[in-house]
N, C-alpha and C positions, 0 to 999 in steps of 0.2 A: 504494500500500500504506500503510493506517496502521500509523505505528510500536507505536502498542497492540496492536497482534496478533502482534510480535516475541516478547512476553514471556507468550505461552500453549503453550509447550510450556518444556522443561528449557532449553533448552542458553541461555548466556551471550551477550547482547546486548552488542555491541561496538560502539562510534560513535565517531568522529572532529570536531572542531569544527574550523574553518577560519574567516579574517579575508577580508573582499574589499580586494584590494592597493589599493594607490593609482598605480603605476603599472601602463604597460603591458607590460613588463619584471617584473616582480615578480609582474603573476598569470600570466605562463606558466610562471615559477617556481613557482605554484601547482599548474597543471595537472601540472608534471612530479612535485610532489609529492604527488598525487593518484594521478597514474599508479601510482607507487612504495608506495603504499600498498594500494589496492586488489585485489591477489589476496590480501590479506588478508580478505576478504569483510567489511567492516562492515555491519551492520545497515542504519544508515544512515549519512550525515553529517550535520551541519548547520555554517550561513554565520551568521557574527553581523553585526550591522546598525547601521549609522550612520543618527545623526539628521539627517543633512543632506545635499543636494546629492548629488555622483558616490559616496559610498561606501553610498548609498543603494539606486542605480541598480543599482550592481555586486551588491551582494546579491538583487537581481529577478533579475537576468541571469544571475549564478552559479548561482543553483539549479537554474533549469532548466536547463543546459546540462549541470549535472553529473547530475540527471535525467532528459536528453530525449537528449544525445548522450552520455553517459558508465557511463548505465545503472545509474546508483546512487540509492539514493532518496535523497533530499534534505529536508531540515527548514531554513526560513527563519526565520531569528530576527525579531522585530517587536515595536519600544519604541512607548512613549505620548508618547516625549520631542519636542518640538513639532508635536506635531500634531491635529487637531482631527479627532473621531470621523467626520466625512466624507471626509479623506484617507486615513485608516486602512480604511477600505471601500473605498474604490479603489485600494490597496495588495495588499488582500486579493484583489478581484476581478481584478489583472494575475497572481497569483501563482497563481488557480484557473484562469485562461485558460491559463495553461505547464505544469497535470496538478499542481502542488502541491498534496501533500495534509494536511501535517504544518506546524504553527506553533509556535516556541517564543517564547511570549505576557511579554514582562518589561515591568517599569516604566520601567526605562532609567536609565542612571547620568546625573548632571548635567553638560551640555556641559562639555570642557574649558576651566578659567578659572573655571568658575562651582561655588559647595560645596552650594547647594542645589538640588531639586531643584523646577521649576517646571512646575505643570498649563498646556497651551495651553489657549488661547479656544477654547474648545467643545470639548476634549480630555479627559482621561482623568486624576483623578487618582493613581489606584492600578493596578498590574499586577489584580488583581482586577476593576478594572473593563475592562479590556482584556481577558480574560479570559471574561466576561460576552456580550460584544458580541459577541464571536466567535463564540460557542455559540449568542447567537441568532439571528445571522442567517446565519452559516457552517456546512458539516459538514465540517469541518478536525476532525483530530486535533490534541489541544493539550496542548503542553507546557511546561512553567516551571521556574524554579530556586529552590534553597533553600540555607541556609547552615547545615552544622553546628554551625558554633560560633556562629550567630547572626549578622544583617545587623547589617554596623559604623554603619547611624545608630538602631539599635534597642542600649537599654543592656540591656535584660531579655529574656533568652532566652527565657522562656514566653511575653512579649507576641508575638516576633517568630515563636514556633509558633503562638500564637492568629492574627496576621494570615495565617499560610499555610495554616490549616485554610480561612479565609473564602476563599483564592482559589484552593483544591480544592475547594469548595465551588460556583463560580463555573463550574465544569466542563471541571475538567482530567484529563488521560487517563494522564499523567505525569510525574515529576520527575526532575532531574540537581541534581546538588548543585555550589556551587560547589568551589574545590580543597582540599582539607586533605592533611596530613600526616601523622597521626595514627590508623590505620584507625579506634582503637577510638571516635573521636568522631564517626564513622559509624554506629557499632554502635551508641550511645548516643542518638543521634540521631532514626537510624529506630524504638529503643524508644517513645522520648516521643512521635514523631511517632505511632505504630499507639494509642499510650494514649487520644488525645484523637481517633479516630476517623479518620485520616488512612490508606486502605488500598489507594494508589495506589502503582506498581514506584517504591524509590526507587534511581535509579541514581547512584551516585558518581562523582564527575569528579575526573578526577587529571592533574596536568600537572609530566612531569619536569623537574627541573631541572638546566639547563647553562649558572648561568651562579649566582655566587656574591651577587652582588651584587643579584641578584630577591629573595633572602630577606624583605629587609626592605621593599620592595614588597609583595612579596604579605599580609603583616602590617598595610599599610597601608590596603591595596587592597581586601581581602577578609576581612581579621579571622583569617587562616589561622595560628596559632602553629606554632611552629618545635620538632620535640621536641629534646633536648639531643641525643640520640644524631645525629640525622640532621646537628646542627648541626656537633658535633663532625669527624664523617665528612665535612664537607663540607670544614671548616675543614683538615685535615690535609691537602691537598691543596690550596688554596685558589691556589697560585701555577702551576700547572700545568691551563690552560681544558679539555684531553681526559681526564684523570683526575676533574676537577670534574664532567664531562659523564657519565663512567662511573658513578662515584655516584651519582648523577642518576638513571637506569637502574634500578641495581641496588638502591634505596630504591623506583622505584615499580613495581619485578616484585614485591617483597613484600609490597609492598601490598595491588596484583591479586592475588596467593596467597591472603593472609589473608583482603581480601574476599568474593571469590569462595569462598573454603573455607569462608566464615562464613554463606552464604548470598544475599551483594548477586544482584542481578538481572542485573547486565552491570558494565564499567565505561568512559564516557567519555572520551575522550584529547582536553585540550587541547590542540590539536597546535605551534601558532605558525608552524602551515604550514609544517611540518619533519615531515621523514619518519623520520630515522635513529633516535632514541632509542622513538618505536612501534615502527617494526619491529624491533629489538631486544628491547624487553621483550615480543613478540611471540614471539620467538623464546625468549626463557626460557620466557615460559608454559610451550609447548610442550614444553619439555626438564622441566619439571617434572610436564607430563602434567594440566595445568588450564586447562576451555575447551575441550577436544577438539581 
């Protein structure tokens, strides 16, 4: 199933991301977090991807397992980050041999240790150009991310909307946005984005927080500001990790309300391969009567 055909009727596309572990201990903690999610019906899921070696592997192997034995579709994430347009084709072709049919196509953060980021010999410099390859020589449904508030090595928000018109342009089917805090810099967001021609589902990605000290992480991480209120709410609490967690929660169920009430197409759940705080603001949805 392409994920593009989720978003042709009403109802609210829900998706899950998940890490492939590193050990093997920690992805049957997966699987059990999987289990635990799934009569939730998501849309789909999707596995994010290492540029090297076993966590490479694991994201082949996860997907189809959780699409071929787990009976969920699946979307495999797939960076430029060291690799040369010939291994990214033999990537692509293991991942169509296990019924994959969904790619979420990125440029790929700079290994850790290193601050910028480097084209392989014969690789890819831009998600756009990975993007491209796909579309022509693949019929994968293709998906990417984008930042609300702008990607933190771009200083100018219109430039960094100009480079993501070129890599919807490139032939993509989809967007998730990286995580913000703020709904309305969503709302702000998708405006400027439909101004300059960009008229693809854009889905919001949202990842609760339980744990105080991500804050300023994810500011660094991802350019995501912190509103006063949320900060405030966090901080009153700050010495107590299950009240922190509750917060957590109960900031990204209003979120999902406001979104969703506002329009969004679905909304994403960073998961951290934790099940407790989705299925919880699963369960407010529900008590509030948004999402069906």
């Amino acid at each position: 199933m392409y994920i593009k055909d989720c978003f042709k009727d009403d109802r609210p596309v829900f998706s899950f991301e998940f890490f492939p572990p590193k050990t093997p201990e920690a992805l049957e903690g997966l699987y059990t977090t999987i289990e635990k999610l799934a009569p939730l019906n998501p849309s789909f899921v999707s596995v994010t991807y290492g540029a090297g070696g076993s966590t490479r592997e694991r994201t082949i192997d996860l997907v189809g397992r959780i699409k071929n034995q787990l009976n969920i579709e699946a979307a495999a994430h797939l960076t430029c980050v060291g690799h040369s347009a010939a291994e990214i084709g033999a990537i692509l072709e293991r991942l169509k041999a296990q019924g994959i049919e969904n790619i979420i196509a990125l440029r790929g953060d700079p290994p850790k240790g290193e601050t910028q980021y480097v084209q392989a010999a014969g690789g890819f410099a831009h998600g756009s150009d990975l993007v491209r390859f796909i579309r022509f020589e693949f019929d994968f449904c293709i998906g990417s991310g984008c930042y609300p508030e702008g990607h933190v090595e771009c200083a100018d928000m219109e430039a960094d909307l100009r480079h993501l018109k070129i890599k919807v342009d490139a032939g993509l089917d989809f967007l998730v946005t990286q995580l913000f805090f703020d709904s309305e810099d969503y709302f702000r967001f998708v405006d400027r984005a439909r101004k300059i021609g960009i008229d693809l589902p854009i889905v919001p990605g949202l990842m609760p927080v339980s744990n105080i000290g991500q804050l300023e992480k994810y500011k660094t991480m991802c350019g995501a500001s912190i509103p006063a209120a949320m900060r405030q709410r966090l901080e009153a609490v700050q010495d107590d990790p299950d009240a922190v967690t509750e917060v957590g929660i109960e900031w990204a169920s209003e979120q999902c309300q406001a979104l969703l009430g506002g329009g969004a197409p679905g909304i994403h759940f960073y998961t951290l391969n934790r099940s407790r705080s989705t299925r919880r603001i699963f369960e407010n949805l529900r008590g509030a009567a948004v999402g069906g």
